[in-house]
N, C-alpha and C positions, 0 to 999 in steps of 0.2 A: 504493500500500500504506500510505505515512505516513496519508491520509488515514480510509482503511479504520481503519485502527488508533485514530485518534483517538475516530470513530464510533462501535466497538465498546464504546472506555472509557467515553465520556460517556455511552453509552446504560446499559452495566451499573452506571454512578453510580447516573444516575436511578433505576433499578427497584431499586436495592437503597437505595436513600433514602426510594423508597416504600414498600417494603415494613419499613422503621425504622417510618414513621407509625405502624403497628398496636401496637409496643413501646410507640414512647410515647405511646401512649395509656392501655396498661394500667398505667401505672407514673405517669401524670402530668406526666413529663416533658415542656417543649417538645422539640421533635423539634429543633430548632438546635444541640444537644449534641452529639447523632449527627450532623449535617451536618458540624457544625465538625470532630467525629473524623473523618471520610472525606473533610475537606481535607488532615487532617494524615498521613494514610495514604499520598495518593497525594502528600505536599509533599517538601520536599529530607530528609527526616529520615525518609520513611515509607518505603515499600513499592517503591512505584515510584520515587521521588528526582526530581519533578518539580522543577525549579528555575524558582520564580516572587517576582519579588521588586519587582515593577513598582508603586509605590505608585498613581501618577496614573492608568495603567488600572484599579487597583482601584477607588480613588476616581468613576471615569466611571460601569464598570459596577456599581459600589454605589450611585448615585445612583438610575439607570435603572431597575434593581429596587426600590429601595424608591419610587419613583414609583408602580412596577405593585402594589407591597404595598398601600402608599396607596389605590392604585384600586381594588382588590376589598373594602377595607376601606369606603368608600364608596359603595361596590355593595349593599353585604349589611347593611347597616347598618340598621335601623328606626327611620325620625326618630318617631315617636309615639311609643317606648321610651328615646330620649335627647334630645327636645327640654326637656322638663323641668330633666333634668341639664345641660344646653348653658353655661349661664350660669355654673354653679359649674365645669364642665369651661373654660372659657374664661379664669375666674383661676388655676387652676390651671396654665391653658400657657403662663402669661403671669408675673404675679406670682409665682407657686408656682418656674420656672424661674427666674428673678431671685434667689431665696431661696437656692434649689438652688444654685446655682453660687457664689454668693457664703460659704454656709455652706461647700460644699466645700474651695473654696479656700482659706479660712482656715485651716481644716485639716490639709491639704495642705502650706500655707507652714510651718506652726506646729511640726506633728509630724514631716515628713519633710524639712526644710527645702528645698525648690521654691523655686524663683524665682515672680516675682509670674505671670509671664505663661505660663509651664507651670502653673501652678498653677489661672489661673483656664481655662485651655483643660481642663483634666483636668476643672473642674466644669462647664464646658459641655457638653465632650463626653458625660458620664454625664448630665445633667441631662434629655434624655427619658428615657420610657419607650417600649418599641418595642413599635411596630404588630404584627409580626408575629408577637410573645409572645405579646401582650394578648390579640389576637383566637384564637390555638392554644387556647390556654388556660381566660383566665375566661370564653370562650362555652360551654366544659362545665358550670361550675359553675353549679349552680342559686341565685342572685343574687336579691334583689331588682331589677326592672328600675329603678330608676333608679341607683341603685350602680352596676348591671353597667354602665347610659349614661354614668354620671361620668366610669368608666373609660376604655370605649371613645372617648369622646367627646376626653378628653383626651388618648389616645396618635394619635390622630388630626391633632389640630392643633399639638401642642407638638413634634412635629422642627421646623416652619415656625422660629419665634425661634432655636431650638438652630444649626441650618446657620447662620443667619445670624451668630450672634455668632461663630459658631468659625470663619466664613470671615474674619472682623474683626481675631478673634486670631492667624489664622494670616498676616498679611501681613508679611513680611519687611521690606520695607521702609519707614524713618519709625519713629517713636516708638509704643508700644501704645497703643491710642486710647482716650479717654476716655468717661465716662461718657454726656453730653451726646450725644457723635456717635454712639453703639452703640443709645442710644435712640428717637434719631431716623431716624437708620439702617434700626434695626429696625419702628419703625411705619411708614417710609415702605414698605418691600418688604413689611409685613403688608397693608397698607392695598392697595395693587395686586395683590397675589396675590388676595388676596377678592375686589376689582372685576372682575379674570378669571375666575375661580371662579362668579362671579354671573352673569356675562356667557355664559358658554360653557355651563354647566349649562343653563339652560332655554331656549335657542337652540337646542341641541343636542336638550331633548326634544320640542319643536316638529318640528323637521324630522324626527326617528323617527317618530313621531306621523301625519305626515302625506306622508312617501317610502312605498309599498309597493315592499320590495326582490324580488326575485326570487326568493332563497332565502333563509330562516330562520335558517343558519348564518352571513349576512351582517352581521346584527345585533351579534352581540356583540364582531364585529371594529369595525366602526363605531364602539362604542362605549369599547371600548379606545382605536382611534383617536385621537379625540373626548378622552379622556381626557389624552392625550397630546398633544395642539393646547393643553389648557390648563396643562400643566405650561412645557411649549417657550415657548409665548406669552408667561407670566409671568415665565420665567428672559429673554428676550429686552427686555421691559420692566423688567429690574432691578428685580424682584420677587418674592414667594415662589412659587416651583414646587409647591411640597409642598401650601400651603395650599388652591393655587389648584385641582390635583388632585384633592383631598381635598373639599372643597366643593362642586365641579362633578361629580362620581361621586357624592357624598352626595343632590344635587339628583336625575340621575339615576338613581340606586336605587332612589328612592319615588314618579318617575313612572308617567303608566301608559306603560309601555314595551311594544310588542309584544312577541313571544316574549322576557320579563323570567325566565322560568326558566334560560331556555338560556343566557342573555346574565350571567345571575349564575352559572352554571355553567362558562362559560367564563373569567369573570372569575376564579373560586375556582382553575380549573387552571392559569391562566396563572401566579398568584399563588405558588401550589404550586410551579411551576417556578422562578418568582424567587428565591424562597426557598430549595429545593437550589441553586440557581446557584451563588447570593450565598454561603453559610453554607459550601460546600466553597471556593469561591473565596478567603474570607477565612482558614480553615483552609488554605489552600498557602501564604497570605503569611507565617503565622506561621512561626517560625523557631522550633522546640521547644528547639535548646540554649541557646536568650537568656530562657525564659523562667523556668527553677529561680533565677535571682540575683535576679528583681525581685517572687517569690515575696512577702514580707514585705509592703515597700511596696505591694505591691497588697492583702493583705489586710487592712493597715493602713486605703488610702484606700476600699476597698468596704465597712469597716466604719464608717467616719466617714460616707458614701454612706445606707449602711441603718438607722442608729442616730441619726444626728442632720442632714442633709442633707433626705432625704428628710421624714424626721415632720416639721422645721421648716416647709419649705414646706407641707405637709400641714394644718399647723395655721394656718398667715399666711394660708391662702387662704382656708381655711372661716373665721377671726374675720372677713377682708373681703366674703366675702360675705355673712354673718350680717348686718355694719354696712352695706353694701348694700341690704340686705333682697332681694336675690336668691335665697335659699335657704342652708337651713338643715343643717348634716352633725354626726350625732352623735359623741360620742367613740370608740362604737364603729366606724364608718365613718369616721370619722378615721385610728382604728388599722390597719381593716383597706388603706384608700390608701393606708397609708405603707409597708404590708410588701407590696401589692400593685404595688408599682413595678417592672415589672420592666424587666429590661435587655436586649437583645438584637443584631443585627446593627446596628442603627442605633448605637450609640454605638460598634461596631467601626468600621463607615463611614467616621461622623465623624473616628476617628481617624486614616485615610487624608490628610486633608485638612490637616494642621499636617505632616504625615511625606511627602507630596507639594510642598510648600509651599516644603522645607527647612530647617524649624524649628530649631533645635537640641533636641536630645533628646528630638525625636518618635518616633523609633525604640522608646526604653524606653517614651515614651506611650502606644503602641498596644499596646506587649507587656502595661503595668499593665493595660488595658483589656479586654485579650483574656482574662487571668488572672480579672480581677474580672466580667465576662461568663460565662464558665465554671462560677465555682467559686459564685456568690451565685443563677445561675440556678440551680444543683442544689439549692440551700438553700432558695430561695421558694415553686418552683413546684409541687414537691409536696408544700409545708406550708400550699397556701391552701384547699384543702377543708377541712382542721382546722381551721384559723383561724377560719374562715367558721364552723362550727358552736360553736365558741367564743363568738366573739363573740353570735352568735345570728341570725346573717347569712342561714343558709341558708333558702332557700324553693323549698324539696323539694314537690313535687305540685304547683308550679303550674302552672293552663293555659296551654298554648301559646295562641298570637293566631294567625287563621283566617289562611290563605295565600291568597291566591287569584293566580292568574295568569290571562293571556291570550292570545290568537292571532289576528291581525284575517282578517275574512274578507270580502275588501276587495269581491267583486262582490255578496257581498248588504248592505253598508253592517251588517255585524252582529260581533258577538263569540263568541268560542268561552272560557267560562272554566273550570279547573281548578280542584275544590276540594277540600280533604282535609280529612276531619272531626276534631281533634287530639284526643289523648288530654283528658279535662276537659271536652270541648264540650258545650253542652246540647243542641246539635242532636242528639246520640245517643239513640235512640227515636223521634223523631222523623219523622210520617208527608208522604211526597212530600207532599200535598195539603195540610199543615199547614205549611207553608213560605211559603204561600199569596204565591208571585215576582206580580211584574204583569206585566200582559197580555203576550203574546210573548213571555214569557220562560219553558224549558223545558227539565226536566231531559233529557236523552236517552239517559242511560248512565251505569250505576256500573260501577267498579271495584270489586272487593271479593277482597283475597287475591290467588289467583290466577286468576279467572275474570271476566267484565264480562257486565253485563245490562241491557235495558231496561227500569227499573222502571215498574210501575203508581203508581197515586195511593196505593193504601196501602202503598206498601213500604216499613220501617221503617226507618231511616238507623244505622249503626253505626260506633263511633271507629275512622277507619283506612280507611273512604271514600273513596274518589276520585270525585267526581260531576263530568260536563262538559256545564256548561249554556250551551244556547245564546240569545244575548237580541239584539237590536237593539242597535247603537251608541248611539241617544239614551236607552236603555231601561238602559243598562249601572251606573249610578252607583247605580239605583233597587234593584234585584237585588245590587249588590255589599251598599246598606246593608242590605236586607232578611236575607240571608245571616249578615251580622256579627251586627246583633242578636235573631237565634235562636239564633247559637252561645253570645251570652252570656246570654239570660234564656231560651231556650226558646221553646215556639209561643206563648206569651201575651206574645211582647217588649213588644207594642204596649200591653198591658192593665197593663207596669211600667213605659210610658212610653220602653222603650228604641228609641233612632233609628238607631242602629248604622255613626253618626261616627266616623270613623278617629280 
């Protein structure tokens, strides 16, 4: 019966976590508000008076989850929409953190007077922005693509340095370490998390590539898997897990992976599950009567965080890359980064990790944390549609990029692809026979609504299409670019020169 009972709860969690998503959507919210409420409902202080107060399991299964966050976020990811951004995203997880944490702490020591080493663990631990915000979130807003990559791109790889230093700061025993050893420290476990990341990513798309499984729903466990061999591999060579994950899923997202629909579909729900896990999980640990006294202090250090933290680093990484000549970020994408940072389960996480550790006054650390997570997500995340029109950010109507997927259809050596004609596309009007794919390669069926038919050579193509063409393997690259660039210049692509390069 205990058992039964457990089942029932966790199951009515889920589906009423789910069913939150639809609110916050309509409101803008990340859904991690509600999550984190329906920790605090069923925790010692709610509804049920679950009593959990276990830091170091929290800390395991926070890790684990945001591993699998990591991995759908580099699943889903489109390296042609943030290879661009890469390089300004890259001082930003780097340099941009170094700012963060340091301006924090100043802070921190200054205004609230902290010790040095709670102080600079407070600016570590906020000093990402979290994946699983970022991705909730700015993938509604209509973005320029390279912004929206800066962003993505950056809450991607900036937990990698964050874990590390706060694992540095959290060691009890010996003196706090210095600058010298945190740096080195830190490029040595960057530097190996990547080599894994590099290593396991296209190994891994070789062998999909080239196993035909037996079922279709085998794939996306594989590649979870797989995902999972490069986190473990890296944390076992004393190096970054996070990066290495993140990397290696990024690799595999933009392969051509068999059933890649299904496989980022699965990744998206497992993600999904992390995420209610994680967010009511960390919502039981809090302790709601500890947190009205640290009230103040916390929105003391969220506002030193949002007001001068954040923009600093904001601004140190766009002048270094300006002097780089890496790429260039205006003031107002400047602004919109710095109020775009948001916070979420990862800097709750992290603060499992100094209160696991047995810090001294990690306890109030996680409670400022949990406070300033809460109270600065409700402030951000529905004022960045404004913002964005503000600044002059938004880019409302643009075309989506052509989707195409695949299905291998291993005894006739050939492909089956899925295409959907997106709102914007110029393939829209566009006649079968004006398409004009190379040899063997053949439309065999639209979807359209809710009926499917076999088009003729003149049936006119309409936004909202689903056509599923089938080509020969060697024939498949020729059809994909053919495809691309009719969706962007129309049936005269060839006569504007367009080649239709990813």
């Amino acid at each position: 019966m205990g058992l039964n009972v457990w089942l029932l709860l966790s199951a009515t969690v889920v589906i009423a976590a789910i069913a939150s998503v639809r609110i916050a959507h309509r409101t803008g919210l990340p859904s991690l508000l509600i999550y984190l409420g329906l920790g605090l409902l069923l925790g010692e202080s709610g509804i049920v008076g679950i009593q959990f107060e276990d830091a170091q399991i929290a800390q395991k299964l926070g890790l684990i989850a945001l591993a699998v966050i990591l991995a759908e976020g580099g699943l889903t990811t489109n390296w042609n929409h943030v290879r661009d951004a890469v390089p300004v995203a890259l001082v930003l997880a780097t340099v941009g953190i170094g700012v963060s944490i340091v301006a924090l702490a100043v802070a921190a020591h200054t205004l609230l007077d902290m010790s040095w080493r709670t102080s600079l663990l407070l600016g570590a631990v906020l000093a990402s922005t979290d994946a699983a915000a970022v991705f909730s979130v700015l993938r509604r807003l209509p973005l320029p693509p390279r912004l929206a990559g800066i962003l993505e791109a950056e809450s991607g790889f900036n937990d990698a340095p964050t874990v590390i230093v706060v694992m540095m700061l959290s060691t009890v025993s010996g003196p706090m370490p210095g600058l010298p050893s945190v740096l080195v420290e830190t490029a040595y476990e960057l530097v190996v998390g990547a080599a894994v990341g590099f290593a396991v990513g296209p190994a891994a798309a070789y062998a999909l590539r080239r196993v035909a499984l037996p079922a279709s729903g085998l794939y996306p466990i594989a590649v979870l898997a797989l995902a999972l061999v490069a986190y473990s591999g890296a944390a076992l060579l004393h190096g970054s897990g996070f990066l290495a994950v993140y990397i290696a899923t990024l690799i595999l997202g933009n392969a051509r992976l068999p059933h890649r629909a299904a496989t980022r579909g699965f990744a998206e729900g497992a993600a999904w599950l992390a995420q209610i896990g994680l967010f009511v999980m960390l919502g039981m640990l809090a302790s709601p009567s500890e947190l009205p006294r640290v009230v103040v202090p916390a929105l003391v250090s969220g506002l030193a965080l949002v007001l001068l933290a954040r923009p600093l680093s904001v601004v140190a990484s766009a002048a270094l890359a300006r002097a780089l000549r890496i790429g260039s970020v205006s003031w107002q994408e400047q602004a919109f980064l710095s109020w775009a940072g948001l916070r979420g389960a990862v800097p709750i996480v992290l603060a499992t990790i100094p209160w696991a550790a047995g810090i001294p006054d990690a306890k109030g650390l996680f409670n400022d944390v949990f406070i300033i997570v809460v109270v600065f997500t409700l402030v951000q995340g529905p004022t960045l549609p404004y913002l964005a029109r503000v600044l002059g950010l938004s880019a409302e109507g643009e075309p989506r990029d052509l989707d195409v997927e695949a299905a291998p259809l291993e005894e006739l050596n050939a492909d089956l692809l899925q295409v959907r004609v997106p709102t914007g596309s110029l393939m829209h009007g566009v006649e079968i026979f004006e398409l004009r794919l190379p040899v063997n390669a053949l439309v065999t069926m639209i979807v359209r609504g809710d009926r499917s038919f076999v088009p003729s050579e003149t049936t006119r193509l309409r936004v909202d299409d689903q056509l599923l063409v089938v080509t020969t393997a060697a024939q498949r690259h020729d059809v994909e670019r053919r495809l691309r660039a009719v969706h962007r210049r129309g049936k005269l692509a060839g006569w504007y020169g367009e080649t239709g390069l990813s």
